[in-house]
C-alpha positions in Angstrom: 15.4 104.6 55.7 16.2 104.6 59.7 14.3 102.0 60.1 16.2 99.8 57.2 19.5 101.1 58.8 18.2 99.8 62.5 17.4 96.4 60.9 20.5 96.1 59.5 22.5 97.1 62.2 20.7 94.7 64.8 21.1 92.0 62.1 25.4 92.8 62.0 25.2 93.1 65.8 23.6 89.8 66.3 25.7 88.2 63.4 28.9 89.4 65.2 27.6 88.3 68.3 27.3 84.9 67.4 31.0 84.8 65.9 32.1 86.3 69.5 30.2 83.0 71.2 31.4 80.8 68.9 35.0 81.9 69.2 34.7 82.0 72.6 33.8 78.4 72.8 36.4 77.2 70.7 38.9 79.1 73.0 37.6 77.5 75.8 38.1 73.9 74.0 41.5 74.7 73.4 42.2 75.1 77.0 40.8 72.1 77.7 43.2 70.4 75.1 46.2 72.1 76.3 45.0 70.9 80.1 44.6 67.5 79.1 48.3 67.1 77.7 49.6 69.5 80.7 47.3 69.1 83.4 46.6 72.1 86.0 44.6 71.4 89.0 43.5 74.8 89.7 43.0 75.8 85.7 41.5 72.1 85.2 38.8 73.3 88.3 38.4 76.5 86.5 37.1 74.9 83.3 35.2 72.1 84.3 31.7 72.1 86.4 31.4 70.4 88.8 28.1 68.4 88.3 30.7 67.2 85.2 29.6 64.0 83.0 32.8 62.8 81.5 32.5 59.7 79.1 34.7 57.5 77.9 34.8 55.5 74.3 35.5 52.2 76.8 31.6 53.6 78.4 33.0 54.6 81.9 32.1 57.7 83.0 33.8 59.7 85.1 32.8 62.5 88.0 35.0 66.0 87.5 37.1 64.7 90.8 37.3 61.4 88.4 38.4 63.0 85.0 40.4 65.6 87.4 42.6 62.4 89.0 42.9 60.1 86.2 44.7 63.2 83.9 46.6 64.8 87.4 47.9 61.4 88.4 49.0 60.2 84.6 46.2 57.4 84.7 45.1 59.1 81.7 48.2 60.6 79.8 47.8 62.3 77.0 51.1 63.0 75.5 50.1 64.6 72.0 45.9 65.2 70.8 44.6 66.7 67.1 41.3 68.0 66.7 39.7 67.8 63.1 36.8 68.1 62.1 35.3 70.3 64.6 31.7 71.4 64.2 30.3 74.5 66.9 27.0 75.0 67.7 25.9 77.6 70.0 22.1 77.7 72.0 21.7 80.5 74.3 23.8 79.4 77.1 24.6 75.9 75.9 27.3 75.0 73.3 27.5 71.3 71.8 31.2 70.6 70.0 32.2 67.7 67.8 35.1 66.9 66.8 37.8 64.0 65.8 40.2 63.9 68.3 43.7 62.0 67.3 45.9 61.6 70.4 48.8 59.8 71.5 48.5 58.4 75.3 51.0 57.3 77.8 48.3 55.6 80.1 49.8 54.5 83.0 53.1 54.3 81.0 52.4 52.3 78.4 52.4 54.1 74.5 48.9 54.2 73.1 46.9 56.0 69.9 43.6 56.5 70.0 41.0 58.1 67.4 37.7 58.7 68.8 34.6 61.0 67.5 33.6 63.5 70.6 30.9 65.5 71.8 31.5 68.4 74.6 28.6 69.9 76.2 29.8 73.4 77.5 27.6 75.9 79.7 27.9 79.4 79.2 28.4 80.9 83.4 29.4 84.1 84.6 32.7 82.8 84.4 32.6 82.1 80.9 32.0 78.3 79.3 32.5 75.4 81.6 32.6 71.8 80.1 29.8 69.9 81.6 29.7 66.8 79.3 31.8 64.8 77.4 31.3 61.4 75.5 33.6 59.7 73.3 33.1 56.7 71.1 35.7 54.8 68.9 36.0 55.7 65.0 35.2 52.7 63.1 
């Protein structure tokens, strides 16, 4: 009987556990939404490693002192963005996120929508998780 109650307590420990990284991921993709309509230097440096792949649906790719510039100097405005259809997936220290992100832009003043499909790569640090990769590509 202990031994059915240790099983089962490891198995709602690890269960639980898994919510907690998930959650904790998701959090951590909200700030990065909330940064890209109201960009924070020091939060943006925060979130974002620095050996950062960032990559556009256009196929340029960006540095994290690239992505960091283009949002802080209003190259890359984002004025409104929606996230559907996000999907979590959590690998010891390594989270992969897809999602449909809606968004209006403001690109170097000039209005813009754009609907792409996304995938974040986020690395879990002592800091908690840091985007490290990002590419989008147009919905068809």
């Amino acid at each position: 009987m202990i031994k059915k109650l240790l099983i089962f307590s490891s198995l709602i420990f690890t269960v639980n556990f898994a919510f907690a990284q998930k959650a904790d991921v998701e959090n951590a993709v909200n700030k990065l939404t909330k940064l890209m309509i109201t960009p924070d230097s020091l939060a943006l440096d925060k979130l974002v490693l620095n050996d950062l792949s960032y990559g556009h649906s256009s196929g340029k790719v960006e540095t994290k002192q690239d992505f960091m510039t283009s949002l802080l100097s209003g190259s890359s405005d984002f004025v409104d963005i929606n996230l559907t259809d996000q999907k979590v997936i959590v690998q010891n220290k390594t989270a992969l996120v897809r999602h449909t992100l809606n968004a209006k832009t403001n690109d170097k003043n000039v209005p813009g929508t754009v609907k792409l499909h996304v995938l974040l790569i986020w690395s879990k640090e002592k800091a908690g998780w840091k985007l490290l990769g990002r590419q989008a590509v147009k919905v068809l």
